[in-house]
C-alpha positions in Angstrom: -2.1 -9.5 23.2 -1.3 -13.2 21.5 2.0 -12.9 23.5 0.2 -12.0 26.9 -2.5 -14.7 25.9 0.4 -17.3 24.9 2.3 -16.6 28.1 -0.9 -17.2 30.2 -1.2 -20.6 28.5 2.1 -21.6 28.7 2.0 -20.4 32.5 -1.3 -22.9 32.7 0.9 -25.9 31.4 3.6 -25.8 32.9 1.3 -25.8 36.2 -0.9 -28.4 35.0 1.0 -30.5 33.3 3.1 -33.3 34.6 5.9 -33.1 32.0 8.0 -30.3 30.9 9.5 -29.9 27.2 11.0 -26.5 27.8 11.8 -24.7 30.4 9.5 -21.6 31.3 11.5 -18.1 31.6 10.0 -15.2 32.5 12.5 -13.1 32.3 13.7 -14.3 28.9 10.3 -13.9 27.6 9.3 -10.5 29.4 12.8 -9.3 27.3 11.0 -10.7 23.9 8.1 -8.9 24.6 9.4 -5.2 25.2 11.7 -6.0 22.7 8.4 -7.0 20.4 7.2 -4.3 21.4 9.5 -1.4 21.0 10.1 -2.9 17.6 6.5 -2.0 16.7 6.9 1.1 18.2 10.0 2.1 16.3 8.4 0.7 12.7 4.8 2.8 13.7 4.1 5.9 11.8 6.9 5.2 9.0 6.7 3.4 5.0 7.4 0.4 6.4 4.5 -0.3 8.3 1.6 0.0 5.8 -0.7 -2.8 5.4 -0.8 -3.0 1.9 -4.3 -5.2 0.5 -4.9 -5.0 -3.5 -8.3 -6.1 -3.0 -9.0 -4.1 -7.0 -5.8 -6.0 -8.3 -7.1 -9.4 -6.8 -10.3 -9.4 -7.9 -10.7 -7.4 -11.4 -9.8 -8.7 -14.5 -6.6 -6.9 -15.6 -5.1 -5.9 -18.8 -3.2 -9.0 -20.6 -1.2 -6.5 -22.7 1.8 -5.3 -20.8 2.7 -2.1 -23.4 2.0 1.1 -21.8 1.1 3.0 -24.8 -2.4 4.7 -25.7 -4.5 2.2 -26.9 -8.1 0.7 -26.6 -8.1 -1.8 -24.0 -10.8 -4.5 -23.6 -11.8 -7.2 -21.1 -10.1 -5.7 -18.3 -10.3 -3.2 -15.7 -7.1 -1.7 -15.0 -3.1 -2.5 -16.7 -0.2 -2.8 -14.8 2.1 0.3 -15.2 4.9 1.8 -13.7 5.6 5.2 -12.8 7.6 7.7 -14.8 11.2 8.6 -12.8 11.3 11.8 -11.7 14.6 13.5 -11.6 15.4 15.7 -9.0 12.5 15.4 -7.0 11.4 18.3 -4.1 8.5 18.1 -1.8 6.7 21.4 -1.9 3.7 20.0 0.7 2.0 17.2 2.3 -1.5 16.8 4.4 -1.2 16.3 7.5 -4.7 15.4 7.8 -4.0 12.6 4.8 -0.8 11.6 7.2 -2.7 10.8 9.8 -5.8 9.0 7.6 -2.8 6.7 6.3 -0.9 6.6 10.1 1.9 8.2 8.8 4.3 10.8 11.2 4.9 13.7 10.3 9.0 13.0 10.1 8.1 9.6 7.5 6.1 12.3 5.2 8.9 15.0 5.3 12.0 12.2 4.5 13.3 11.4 1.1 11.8 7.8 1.1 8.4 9.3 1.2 8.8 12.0 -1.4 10.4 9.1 -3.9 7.7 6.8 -3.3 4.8 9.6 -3.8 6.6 10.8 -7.0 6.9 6.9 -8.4 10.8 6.4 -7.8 10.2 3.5 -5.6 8.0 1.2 -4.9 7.3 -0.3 -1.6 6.9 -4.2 -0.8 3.4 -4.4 -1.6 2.5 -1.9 -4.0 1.1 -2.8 -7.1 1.2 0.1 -9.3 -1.6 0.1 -12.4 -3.5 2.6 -14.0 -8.1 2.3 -14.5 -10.1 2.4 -16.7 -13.9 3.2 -17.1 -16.7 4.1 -19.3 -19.1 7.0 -19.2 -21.3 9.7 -20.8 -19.7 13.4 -22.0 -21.8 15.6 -23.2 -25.1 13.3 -23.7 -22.9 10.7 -25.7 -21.8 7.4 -24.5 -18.0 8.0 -24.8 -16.7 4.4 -24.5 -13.2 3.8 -22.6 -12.1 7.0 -20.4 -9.9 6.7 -17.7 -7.0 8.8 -15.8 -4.2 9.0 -18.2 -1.3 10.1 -16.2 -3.1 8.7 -12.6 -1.8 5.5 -10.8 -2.5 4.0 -8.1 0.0 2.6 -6.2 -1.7 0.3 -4.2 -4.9 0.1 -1.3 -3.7 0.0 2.1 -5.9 -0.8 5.5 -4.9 1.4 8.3 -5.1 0.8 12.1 -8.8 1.8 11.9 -8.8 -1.1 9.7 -10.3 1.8 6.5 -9.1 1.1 3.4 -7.4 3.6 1.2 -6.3 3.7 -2.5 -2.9 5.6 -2.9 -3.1 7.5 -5.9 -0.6 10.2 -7.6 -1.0 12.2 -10.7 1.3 12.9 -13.5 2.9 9.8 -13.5 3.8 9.2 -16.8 1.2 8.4 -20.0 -1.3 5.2 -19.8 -2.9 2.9 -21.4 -5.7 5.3 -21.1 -3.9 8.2 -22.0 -6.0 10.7 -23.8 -4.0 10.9 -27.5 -5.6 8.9 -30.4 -5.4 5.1 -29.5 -3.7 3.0 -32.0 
């Protein structure tokens, strides 16, 4: 649509106007355009074309310690972390309902880039892997700093429905908020 809309007023000026800087070719820019668009195309449905925004990241305070061990942490609403390798990873299942939430194709989800990113072997331009924390009642008792120990989240993405969506896997490796005794 900006191209069509550019076009149109570069159409408009070089009828209007009495100079010239460039010269106007349609076919040259017609070829840009379906090659434009088969590009998108080609990218749509795959890794490569989440929209990653860490709105959490960008606006919560975050841990200043960077050592991922158990331990009390205060002033801050997540830490950075990174995922624990897994060797030898197999994908056992995916939703395809969850797929198509997060625009993904089916053929993305069943490749090897997809099952190493959703295990924590790589991570994507974007990401920014870190683990929560929060505070709650168990059991009638204020229980002070809980959070998923072996959760991260990899990152929030906004999908062509413009919904935003936290991408999360478990058993990632021990946290900050791990539940051993904090040191």
């Amino acid at each position: 649509m900006v191209l069509k809309t550019d076009l149109l007023n570069h159409k408009k000026c070089s009828e209007d106007c009495s100079h010239e800087t460039e010269k106007f070719d349609i076919h040259t820019m017609r070829r840009v355009i379906v090659d434009f668009l088969a590009e998108q195309r080609a990218e749509s449905g795959t890794l490569a074309s989440l929209k990653f925004d860490n709105r959490f990241v960008r606006e919560l305070p975050a841990d200043s310690e960077t050592t991922n061990r158990p331990r009390q942490v205060t002033g801050a609403c997540y830490t950075f972390v990174k995922p624990k390798r897994v060797v030898t990873p197999k994908l056992v299942a995916f939703s395809s309902e969850v797929a198509s939430l997060l625009d993904l194709s089916v053929e993305t989800c069943e490749s090897d880039e997809f099952l190493n990113v959703f295990v924590g072997n790589r991570i994507l331009p974007g990401m920014e892997p870190y683990a929560t924390c929060y505070g709650g009642h168990q059991f009638g008792n204020w229980a002070g700093q809980l959070g998923d120990g072996r959760a991260i989240n990899l990152g929030e993405i906004i999908n062509q429905r413009s919904e935003r969506w936290a991408l999360q896997i478990k058993g990632a490796g021990p946290t900050p908020y791990s539940a051993q005794q904090m040191v």
